[in-house]
KOLFIVEX-525437 format. One record per residue (C-alpha): residue in one letter; residue number from 1; y negated, z negated, x. Coordinates in Angstrom, 2 decimals, decimal comma. Layout:
+------+-----+---------+---------+---------+
| code | pos |      c2 |      c3 |      c1 |
+------+-----+---------+---------+---------+
|    A | NUM |       Y |       Z |       X |
...
+------+-----+---------+---------+---------+
//
This chain:
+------+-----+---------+---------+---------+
| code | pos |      c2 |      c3 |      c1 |
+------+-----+---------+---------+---------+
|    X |   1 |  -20,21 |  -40,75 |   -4,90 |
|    X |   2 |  -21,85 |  -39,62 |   -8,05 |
|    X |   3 |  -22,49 |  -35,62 |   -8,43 |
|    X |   4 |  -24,42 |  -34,18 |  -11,35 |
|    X |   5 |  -22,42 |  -32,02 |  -13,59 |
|    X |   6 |  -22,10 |  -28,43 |  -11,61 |
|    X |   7 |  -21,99 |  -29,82 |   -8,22 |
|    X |   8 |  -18,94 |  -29,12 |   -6,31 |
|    X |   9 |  -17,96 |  -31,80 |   -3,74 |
|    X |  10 |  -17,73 |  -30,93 |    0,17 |
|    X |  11 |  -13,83 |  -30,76 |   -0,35 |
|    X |  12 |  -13,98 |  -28,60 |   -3,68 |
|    X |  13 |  -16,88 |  -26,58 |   -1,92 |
|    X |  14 |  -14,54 |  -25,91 |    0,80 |
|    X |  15 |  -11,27 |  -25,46 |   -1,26 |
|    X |  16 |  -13,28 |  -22,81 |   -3,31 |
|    X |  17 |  -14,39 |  -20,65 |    0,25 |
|    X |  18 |  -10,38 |  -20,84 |    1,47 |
|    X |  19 |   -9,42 |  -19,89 |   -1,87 |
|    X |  20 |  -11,90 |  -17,09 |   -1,77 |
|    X |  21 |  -10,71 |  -16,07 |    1,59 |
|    X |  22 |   -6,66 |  -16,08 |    0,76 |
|    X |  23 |   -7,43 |  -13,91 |   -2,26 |
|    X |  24 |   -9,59 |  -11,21 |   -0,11 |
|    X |  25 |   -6,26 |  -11,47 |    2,55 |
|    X |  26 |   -3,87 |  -10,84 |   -0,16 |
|    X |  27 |   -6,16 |   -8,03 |   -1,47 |
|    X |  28 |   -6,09 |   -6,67 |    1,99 |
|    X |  29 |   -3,02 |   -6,76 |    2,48 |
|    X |  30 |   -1,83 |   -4,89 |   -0,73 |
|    X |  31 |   -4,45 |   -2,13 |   -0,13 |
|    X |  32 |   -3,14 |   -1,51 |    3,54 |
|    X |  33 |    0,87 |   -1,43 |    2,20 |
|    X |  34 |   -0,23 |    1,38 |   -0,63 |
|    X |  35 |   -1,61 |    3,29 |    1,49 |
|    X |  36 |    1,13 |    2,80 |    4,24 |
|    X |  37 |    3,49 |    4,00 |    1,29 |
|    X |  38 |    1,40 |    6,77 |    0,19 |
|    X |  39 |    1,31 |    8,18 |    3,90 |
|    X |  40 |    5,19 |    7,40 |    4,35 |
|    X |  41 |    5,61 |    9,62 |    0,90 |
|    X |  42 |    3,10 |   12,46 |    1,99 |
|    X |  43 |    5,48 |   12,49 |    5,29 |
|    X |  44 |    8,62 |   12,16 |    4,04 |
|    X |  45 |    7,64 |   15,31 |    1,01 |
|    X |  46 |    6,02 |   17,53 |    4,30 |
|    X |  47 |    9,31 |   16,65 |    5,62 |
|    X |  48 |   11,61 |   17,98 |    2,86 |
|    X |  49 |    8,88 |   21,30 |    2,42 |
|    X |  50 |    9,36 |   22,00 |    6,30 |
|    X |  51 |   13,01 |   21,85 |    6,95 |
|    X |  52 |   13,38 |   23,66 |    3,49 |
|    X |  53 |   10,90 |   26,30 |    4,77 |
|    X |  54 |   13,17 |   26,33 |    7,80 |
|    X |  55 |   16,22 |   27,06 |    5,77 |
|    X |  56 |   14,85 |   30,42 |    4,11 |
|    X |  57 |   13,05 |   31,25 |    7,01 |
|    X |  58 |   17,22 |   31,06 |    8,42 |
|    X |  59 |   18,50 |   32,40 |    5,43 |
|    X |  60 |   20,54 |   29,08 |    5,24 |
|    X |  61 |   20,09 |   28,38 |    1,79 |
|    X |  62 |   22,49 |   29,98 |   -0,91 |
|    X |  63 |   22,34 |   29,44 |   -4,48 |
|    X |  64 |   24,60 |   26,57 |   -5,12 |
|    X |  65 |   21,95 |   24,61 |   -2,58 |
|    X |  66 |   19,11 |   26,18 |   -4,67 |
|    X |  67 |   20,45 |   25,08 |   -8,09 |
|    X |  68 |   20,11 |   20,92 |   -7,06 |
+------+-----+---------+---------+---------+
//
């Protein structure tokens, strides 16, 4: 087969739309884990906040857990 200069075969043409798709997956799939992080981090920091709230609201803190 002969193709002018430009012309993608069936098997590049299809090569191109698979490598098209894996790269949108990948994409995907790194914007879903950042935000899974981000969320996990937001948690884990209203975590830490809360049980420190907890703490003073206790009067469980002292000043050698105040200075770290």
């Amino acid at each position: 087969m002969v193709f002018a200069p430009g012309d993608k075969s069936g098997n590049e043409h299809e090569e191109a739309k698979l490598q098209n798709a894996s790269k949108q997956i990948v994409h995907t799939a790194i914007q879903q884990a950042v935000k899974q992080l981000s969320q996990e981090n937001q948690q884990k920091t209203k975590g830490t906040n809360s049980s420190i709230s907890l703490q003073l609201e206790r009067g469980e803190l002292t000043k050698k857990h105040e200075k770290k």
